[in-house]
N, C-alpha and C positions, 0 to 999 in steps of 0.2 A: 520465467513467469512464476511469480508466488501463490501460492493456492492455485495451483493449476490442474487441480484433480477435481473440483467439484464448480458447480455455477458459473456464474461469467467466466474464471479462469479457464475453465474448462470449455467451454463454447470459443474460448480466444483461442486455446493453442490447438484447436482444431480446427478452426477458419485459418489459422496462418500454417498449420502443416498441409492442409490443401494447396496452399498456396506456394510450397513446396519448401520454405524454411525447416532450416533446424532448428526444432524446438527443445527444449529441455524444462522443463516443470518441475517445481520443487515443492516437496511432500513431505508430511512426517512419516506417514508411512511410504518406505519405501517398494511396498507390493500394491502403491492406490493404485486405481482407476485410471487409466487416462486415455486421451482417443489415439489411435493407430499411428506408429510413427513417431509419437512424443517421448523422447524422454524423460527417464525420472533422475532426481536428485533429492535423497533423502537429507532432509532440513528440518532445524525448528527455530522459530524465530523468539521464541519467548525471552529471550535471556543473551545479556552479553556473550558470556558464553559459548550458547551455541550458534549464532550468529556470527561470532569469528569461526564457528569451522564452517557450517555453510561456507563463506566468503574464501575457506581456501580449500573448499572443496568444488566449490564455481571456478574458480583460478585455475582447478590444473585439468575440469574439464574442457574448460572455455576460455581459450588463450584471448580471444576477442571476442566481446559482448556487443552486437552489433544493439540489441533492444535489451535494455531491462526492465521488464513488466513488475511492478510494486501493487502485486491487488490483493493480496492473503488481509482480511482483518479478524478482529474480533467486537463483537456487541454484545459487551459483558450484562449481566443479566444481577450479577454478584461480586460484591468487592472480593479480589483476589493479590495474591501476589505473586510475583516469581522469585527465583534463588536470589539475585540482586534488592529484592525488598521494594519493587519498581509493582504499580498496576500494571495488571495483566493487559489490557488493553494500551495504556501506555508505550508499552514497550513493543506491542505489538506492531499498532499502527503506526507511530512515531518513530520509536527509537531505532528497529530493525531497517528500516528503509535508509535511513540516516547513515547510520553504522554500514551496511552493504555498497551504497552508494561511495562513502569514503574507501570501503576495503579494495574496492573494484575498478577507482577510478581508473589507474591505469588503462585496461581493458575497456571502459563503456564508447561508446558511441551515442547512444541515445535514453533518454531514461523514461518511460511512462509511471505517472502515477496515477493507480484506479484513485479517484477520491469521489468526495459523498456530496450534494446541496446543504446538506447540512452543517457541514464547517462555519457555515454566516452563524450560528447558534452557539458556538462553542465559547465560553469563557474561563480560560485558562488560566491559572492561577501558580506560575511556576513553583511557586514555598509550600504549594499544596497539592497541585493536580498530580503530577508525576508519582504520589505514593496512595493514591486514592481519598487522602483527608478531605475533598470534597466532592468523593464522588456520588456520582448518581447514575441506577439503571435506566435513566433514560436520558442524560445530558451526556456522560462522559463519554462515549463516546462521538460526539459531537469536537467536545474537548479536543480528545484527538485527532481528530482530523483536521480540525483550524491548526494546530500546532505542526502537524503533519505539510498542509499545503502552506504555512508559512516560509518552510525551510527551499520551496521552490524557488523565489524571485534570488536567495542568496548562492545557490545552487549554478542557476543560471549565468550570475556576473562571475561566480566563481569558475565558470568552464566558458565563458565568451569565448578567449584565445585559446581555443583547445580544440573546438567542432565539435563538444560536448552537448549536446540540448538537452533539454530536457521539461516535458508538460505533462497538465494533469487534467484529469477530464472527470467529471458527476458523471455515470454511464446509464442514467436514468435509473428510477425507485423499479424495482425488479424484482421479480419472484424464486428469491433463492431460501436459502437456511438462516442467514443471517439476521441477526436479533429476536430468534426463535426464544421462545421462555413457557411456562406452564402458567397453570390458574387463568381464571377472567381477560385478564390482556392477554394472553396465548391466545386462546381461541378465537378475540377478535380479531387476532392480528393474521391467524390461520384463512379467517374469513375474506378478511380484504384481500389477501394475497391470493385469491384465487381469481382476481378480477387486473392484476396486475401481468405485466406483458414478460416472457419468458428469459432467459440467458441468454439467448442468442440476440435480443436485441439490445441487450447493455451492450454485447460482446463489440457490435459493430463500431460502436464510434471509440473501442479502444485499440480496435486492428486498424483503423483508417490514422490512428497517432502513431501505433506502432512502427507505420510507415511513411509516416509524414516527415520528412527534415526542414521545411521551411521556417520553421521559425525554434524560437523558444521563451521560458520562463512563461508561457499561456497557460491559461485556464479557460475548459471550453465544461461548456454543459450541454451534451451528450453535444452534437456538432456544431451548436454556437458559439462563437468565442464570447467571453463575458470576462469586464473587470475583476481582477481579483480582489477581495476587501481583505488588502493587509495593514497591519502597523506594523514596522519597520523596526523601531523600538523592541516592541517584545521580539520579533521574528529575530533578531541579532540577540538579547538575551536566552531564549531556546536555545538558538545555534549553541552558544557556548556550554551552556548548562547540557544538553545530549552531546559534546564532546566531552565532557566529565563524566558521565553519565557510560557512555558507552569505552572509551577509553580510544576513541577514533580520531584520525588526524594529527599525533602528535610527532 
């Protein structure tokens, strides 16, 4: 589980260490938070980089990946970048998932991704999105996510013959840290969040996929399954462009 020290990450691998799995949660800090039971694995996803040692520091904890929980994001606030010259949020929500996904095949069994409703919003512009040249604190990451759950349906056919699955699920607008920022929209945003429904109820409908094997390549919002809105097009140009990007799959 990524981000599994705070909000839903945190409400999930405590629903599921109840439930008596082993869980293991990946943090940048490795002395976070987490609930009783869970392990930690110090991780940072910002950068190719550290993302390949994540991935072979998951590998010689976890010979087999029965769930990979993909929920860590970012809701950049301000164009940033990381060592690779990539938006912070890019790489974040995108690339890192990508990249682990490829480093781990071996090991996965099953793959959840937290994703957001807001994907339907997102217009990615590969010659520009990936370095922030269009971005905006309040689209991009949208961006990212549409590019993010694009990379499911190829994911999918790519592990058909394998028992690989893999779905992604909106775990409802919830009251966490995410997309926090100061000034006028801070506050309103501080506002409405007080009237929105806690972590533990995103959490659920990502523990009920976490153990779901019936199907795959789905998109559910929170327990509905619902069409995905992909183009196939761009989602095959992505792919390629985050294996150069990341340097994954070759």
């Amino acid at each position: 589980m990524t981000g599994g020290n705070r909000g839903i990450g945190y409400a999930v691998c405590e629903a599921l260490a109840d439930k008596g799995y082993r869980v293991v949660a990946v943090a940048r800090d490795p002395a976070a938070s987490v609930p009783q039971g869970v392990e930690v694995i110090q991780g940072d996803l910002a950068s190719r980089r550290t993302v390949d040692a994540l991935a072979k520091d998951l590998a010689a904890a976890c010979p087999a990946i029965d769930v990979l929980v993909h929920n860590a994001a970012l809701w950049p606030t301000e164009l940033q970048h990381n060592e690779d010259g990539i938006e912070a949020s890019f790489a974040i929500n995108h690339l890192a998932p990508f990249q682990l996904n490829l480093a781990l095949e071996p090991r996965l069994r099953r793959v959840v991704q937290v994703s957001a409703g807001l994907y339907t919003r997102g217009e990615i512009d590969p010659n520009r999105t990936p370095w922030g040249k269009d971005f905006s604190s309040t689209r991009t990451y949208c961006d990212t996510k549409r590019a993010n759950v694009l990379m499911m349906p190829l994911f999918a056919e790519r592990w058909r013959d394998t028992g690989v699955t893999i779905d992604a699920v909106h775990p409802c607008v919830i009251r966490t840290g995410l997309g926090d920022r100061g000034g006028a929209q801070g506050v309103m945003l501080r506002v409405a969040k007080r009237l929105w429904p806690g972590p533990a109820k995103g959490a659920a409908p990502v523990v009920r996929l976490a153990t779901d094997t019936t199907g795959t390549g789905r998109y559910f919002n929170t327990h509905k399954e619902e069409p995905l809105q992909g183009d196939p097009e761009l989602a095959r140009r992505l792919w390629d462009q985050a294996r150069e990007l990341t340097g994954a799959d070759r």
